[in-house]
C-alpha positions in Angstrom: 0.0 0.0 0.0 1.4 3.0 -0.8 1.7 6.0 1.6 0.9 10.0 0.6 4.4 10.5 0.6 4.8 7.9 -1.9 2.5 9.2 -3.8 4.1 8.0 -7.5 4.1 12.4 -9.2 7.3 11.6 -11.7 5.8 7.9 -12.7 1.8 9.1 -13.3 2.9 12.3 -15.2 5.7 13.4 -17.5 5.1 17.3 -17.0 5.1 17.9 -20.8 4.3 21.7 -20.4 5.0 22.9 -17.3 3.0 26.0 -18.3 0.1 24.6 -18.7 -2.7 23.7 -16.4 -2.6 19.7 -16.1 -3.9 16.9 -13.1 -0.3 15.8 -12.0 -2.2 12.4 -9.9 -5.5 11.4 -9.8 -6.2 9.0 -6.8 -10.5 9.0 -6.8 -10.1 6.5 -9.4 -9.3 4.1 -6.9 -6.0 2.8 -8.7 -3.7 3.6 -5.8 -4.3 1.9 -3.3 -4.3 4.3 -0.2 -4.3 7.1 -2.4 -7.9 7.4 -2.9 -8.6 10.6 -1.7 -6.0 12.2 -3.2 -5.9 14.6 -6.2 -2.5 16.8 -7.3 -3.2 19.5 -9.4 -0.6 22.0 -11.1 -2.1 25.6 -11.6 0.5 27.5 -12.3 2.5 28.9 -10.4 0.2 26.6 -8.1 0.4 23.6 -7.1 -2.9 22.5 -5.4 -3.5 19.5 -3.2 -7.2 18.0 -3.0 -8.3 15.9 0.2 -11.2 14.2 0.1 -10.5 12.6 4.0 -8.1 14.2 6.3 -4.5 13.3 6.0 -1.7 13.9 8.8 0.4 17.3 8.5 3.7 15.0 8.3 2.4 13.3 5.5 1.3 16.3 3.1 4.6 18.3 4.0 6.6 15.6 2.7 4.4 15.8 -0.6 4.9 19.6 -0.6 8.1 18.9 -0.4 8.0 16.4 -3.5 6.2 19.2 -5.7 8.6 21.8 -4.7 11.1 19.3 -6.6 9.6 18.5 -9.7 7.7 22.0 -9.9 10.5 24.7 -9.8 8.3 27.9 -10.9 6.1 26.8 -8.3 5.1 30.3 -5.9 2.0 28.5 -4.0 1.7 24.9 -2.5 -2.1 25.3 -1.6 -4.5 22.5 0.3 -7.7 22.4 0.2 -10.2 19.8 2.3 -12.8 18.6 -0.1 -14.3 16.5 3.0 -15.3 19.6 4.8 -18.6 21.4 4.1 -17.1 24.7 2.1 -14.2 23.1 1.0 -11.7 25.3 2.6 -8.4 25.9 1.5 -5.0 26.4 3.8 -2.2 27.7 1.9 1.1 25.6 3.1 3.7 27.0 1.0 4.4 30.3 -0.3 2.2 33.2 -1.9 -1.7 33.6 -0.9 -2.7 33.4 -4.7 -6.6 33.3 -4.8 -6.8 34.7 -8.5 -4.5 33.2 -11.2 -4.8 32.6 -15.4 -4.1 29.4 -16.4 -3.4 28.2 -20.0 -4.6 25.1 -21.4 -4.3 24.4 -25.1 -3.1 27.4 -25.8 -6.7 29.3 -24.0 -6.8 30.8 -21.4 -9.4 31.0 -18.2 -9.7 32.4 -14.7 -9.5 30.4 -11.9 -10.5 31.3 -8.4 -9.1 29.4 -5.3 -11.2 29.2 -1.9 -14.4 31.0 -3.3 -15.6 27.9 -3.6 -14.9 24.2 -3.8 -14.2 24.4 -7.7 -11.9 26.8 -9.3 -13.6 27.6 -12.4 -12.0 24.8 -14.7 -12.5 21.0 -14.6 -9.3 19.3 -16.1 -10.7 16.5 -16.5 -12.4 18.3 -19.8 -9.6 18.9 -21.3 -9.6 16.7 -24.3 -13.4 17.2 -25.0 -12.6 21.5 -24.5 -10.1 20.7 -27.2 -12.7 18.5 -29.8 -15.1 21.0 -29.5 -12.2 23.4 -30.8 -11.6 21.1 -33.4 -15.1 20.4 -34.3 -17.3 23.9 -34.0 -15.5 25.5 -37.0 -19.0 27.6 -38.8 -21.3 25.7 -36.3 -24.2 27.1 -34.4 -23.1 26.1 -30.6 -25.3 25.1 -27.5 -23.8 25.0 -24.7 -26.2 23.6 -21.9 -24.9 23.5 -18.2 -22.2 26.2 -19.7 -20.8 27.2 -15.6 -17.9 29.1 -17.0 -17.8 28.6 -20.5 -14.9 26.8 -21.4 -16.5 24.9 -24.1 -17.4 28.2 -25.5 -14.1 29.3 -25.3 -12.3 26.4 -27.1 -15.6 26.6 -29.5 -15.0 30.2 -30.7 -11.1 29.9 -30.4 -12.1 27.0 -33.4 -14.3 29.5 -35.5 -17.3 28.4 -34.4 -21.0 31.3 -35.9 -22.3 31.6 -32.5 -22.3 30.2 -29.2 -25.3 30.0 -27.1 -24.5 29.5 -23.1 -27.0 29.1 -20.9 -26.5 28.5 -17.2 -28.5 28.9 -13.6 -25.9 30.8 -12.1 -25.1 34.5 -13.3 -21.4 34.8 -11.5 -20.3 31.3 -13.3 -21.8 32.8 -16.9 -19.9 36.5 -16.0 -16.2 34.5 -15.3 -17.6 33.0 -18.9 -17.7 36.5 -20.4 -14.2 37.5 -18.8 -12.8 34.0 -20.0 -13.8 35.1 -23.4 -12.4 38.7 -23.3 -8.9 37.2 -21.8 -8.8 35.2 -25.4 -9.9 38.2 -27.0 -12.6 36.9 -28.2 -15.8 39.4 -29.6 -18.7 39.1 -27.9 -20.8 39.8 -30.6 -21.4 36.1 -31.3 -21.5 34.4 -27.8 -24.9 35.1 -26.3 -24.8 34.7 -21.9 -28.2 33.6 -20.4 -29.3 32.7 -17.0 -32.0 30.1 -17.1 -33.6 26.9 -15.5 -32.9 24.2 -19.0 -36.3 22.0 -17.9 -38.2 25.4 -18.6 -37.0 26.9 -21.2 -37.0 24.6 -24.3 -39.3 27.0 -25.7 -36.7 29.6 -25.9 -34.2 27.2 -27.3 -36.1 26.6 -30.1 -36.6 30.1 -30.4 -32.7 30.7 -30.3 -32.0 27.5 -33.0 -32.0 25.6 -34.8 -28.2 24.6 -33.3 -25.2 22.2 -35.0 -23.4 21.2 -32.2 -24.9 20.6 -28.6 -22.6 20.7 -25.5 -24.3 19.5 -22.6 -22.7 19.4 -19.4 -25.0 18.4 -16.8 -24.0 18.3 -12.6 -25.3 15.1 -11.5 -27.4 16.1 -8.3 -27.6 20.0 -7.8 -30.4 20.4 -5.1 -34.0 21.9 -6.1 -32.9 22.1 -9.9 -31.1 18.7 -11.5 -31.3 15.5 -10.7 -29.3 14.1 -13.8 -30.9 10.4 -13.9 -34.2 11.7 -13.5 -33.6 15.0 -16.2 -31.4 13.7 -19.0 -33.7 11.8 -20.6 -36.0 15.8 -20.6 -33.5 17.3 -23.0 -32.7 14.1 -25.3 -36.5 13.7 -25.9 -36.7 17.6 -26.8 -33.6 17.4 -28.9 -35.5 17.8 -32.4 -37.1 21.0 -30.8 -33.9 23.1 -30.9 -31.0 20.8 -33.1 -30.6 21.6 -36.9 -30.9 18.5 -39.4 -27.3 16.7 -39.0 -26.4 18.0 -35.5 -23.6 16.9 -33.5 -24.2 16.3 -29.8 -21.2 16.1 -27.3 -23.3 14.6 -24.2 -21.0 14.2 -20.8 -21.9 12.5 -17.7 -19.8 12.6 -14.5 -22.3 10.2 -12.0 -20.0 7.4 -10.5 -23.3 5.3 -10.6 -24.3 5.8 -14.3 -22.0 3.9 -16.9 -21.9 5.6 -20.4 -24.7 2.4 -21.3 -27.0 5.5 -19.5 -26.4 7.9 -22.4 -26.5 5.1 -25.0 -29.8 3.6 -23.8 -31.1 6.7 -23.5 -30.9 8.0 -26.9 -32.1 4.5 -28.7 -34.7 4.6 -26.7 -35.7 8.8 -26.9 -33.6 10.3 -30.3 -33.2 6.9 -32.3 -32.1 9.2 -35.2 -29.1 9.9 -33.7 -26.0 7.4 -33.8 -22.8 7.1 -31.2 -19.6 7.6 -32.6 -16.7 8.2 -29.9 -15.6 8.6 -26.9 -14.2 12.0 -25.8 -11.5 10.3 -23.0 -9.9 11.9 -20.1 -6.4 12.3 -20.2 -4.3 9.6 -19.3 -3.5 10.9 -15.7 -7.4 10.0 -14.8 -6.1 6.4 -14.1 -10.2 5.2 -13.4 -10.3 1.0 -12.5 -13.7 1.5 -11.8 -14.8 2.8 -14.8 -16.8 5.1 -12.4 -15.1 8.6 -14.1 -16.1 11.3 -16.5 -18.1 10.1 -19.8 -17.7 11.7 -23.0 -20.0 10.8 -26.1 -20.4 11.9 -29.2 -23.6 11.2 -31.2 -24.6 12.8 -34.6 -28.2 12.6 -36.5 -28.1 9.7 -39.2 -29.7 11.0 -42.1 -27.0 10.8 -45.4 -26.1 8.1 -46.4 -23.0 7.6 -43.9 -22.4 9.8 -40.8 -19.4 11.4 -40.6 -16.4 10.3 -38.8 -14.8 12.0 -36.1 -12.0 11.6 -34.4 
C-alpha cells in the first residue's frame, strides 16, 4: 500500500508543459491503493492539493516537499479539504494566490481558489474542450450546463458562428464572459443567459436551430437537477432546438451511471441519432472502476454515412 508520501508524481505524469494547467495524480479513481482521496493538481504557479479525508500534517509536508522538486516555478503549495462542508483551502507554502490565469491548449481561463470548492476549470475536460475546438468551425453552438464557458471558449477559439451558453448561475456565466475577453474573443457572437434548462425549451427553439450541442450536466444539484431523472427531458426535446445533421457532445460525470446511461437513452428517446466516440480523459485520470467522466459523441443519421470524427 502505498503512503501520501509515496505518492508516485514523476511515474503518473511526464510534466510535458510545465506551463500549462494539467492533473499531475488522480487517486479517486481508486488505482492507488491508499491514495484514494488524493488529487494533485498544477495551476500555475500553483500547485494545489485535494483531500477528500483528512490526511496527517507530516504526511502532506513531505508531498509539498515532493512538488517543490519537480515543480520549480512553483510560488503556492495550496490545500484544500474537499471533506469539509465549504471546502476550505489552507495555503502551506508560499504566496496567498486566490486569483490566477491558467493556459490550457493554448486558451486561457480564470480560476478562483477558496471562493468555492471548484476553481472555475474541470481538467478533466480537457480533451473534449479541445474536440469542441476542433469540431465547432461555422457551427451554431449550444452549450447547456455552460458554468464558466470553457467549451465556448475552445468553441469560438475554433471558428465556431455563435455560441449560445445558458446556465442557472449568473457569476459562473460572468467569469464566462471575462474567460472570453482574456482570449480576446468578440462578444458579438456568444450570447450569456441565465435560465432553468427543464423550462426553457421554448426559448431554445426560439434561439435555434443549433449544429453542435454541449451538454454538461451536474449530476445532483439540489431543487434544480437530478441528472438520472432529467437527462432523458433534453434528449427527448432534442428535435425542438438541433438543426438537421447536428452533432451532440453529451458528458456525464455520476460514479453510478456507466456511459450504457447515455446510449440507452438516446435509442430509446432520439433513435435518429447514432454514437460515434468517446471524448477520454487524459491519461493521468487512471479510473479501474470505470466510475469517471463520460464523454460521447452522437450525430443525427440522415446521409447516407455519418461522418467520422475523431
Amino acid at each position: 500500500m502505498l503512503s501520501l508520501n509515496q505518492l508516485p508524481l514523476h511515474i503518473q505524469t511526464p510534466i510535458r508543459k510545465t506551463q500549462e494547467a494539467q492533473r499531475l495524480f488522480h487517486g479517486r479513481g481508486h488505482a492507488f491503493d491508499g491514495l484514494y482521496h488524493v488529487t494533485v493538481d498544477w495551476l500555475p504557479p500553483v500547485a494545489l492539493i485535494t483531500l477528500f479525508a483528512s490526511e496527517s500534517s507530516q504526511s502532506i509536508e513531505k508531498l509539498a516537499d515532493q512538488l517543490l522538486q519537480i515543480l520549480p516555478e512553483c510560488k503556492s503549495i495550496q490545500l484544500q479539504h474537499r471533506y469539509e462542508l465549504h471546502g476550505p483551502i489552507d495555503v502551506i507554502h508560499g504566496d496567498a494566490i486566490e486569483q490566477l490565469v491558467v493556459e490550457e491548449n493554448g486558451l486561457k481561463y480564470q480560476l478562483q481558489l477558496g471562493k468555492s470548492r471548484n476553481t472555475g476549470l474541470f481538467l478533466d475536460m480537457s480533451n473534449g474542450r479541445e474536440w469542441v475546438q476542433t469540431h465547432s468551425q461555422g457551427k451554431r453552438v449550444l452549450n447547456l450546463f455552460a458554468y464558466t464557458c470553457g467549451f465556448s471558449v475552445a468553441a469560438i477559439a475554433g471558428e465556431a458562428k455563435s455560441v449560445l451558453n445558458i446556465d442557472m448561475s449568473s457569476a459562473a456565466l460572468n467569469v464566462g464572459r471575462e474567460n472570453h475577453r482574456l482570449n480576446k474573443h468578440s462578444l458579438g457572437d456568444v450570447k450569456f443567459e441565465k435560465l432553468n434548462i427543464f423550462k426553457s425549451f421554448g426559448r431554445l427553439k426560439k434561439r435555434g436551430p443549433f449544429d453542435l450541442l454541449i451538454c454538461d450536466p451536474p449530476t445532483l444539484q439540489k431543487g434544480s437537477v437530478d441528472i438520472a431523472r432529467d437527462y432523458p427531458k433534453i434528449m427527448r426535446r432534442l428535435d425542438e432546438f438541433m438543426a438537421p445533421n447536428a452533432t451532440l457532445v453529451l458528458c456525464l460525470n455520476a460514479p453510478e451511471l456507466g456511459r450504457d446511461f447515455l446510449i440507452d437513452n438516446m435509442a430509446r428517446l432520439a433513435p435518429q441519432y447514432r454514437f460515434v466516440t468517446d471524448i477520454k480523459p487524459p491519461e493521468v485520470y487512471i479510473d479501474a472502476e470505470n466510475k469517471g467522466l463520460k464523454v460521447l459523441v452522437f450525430t443525427e443519421f440522415i446521409e447516407a454515412h455519418p461522418p467520422t470524427f475523431t
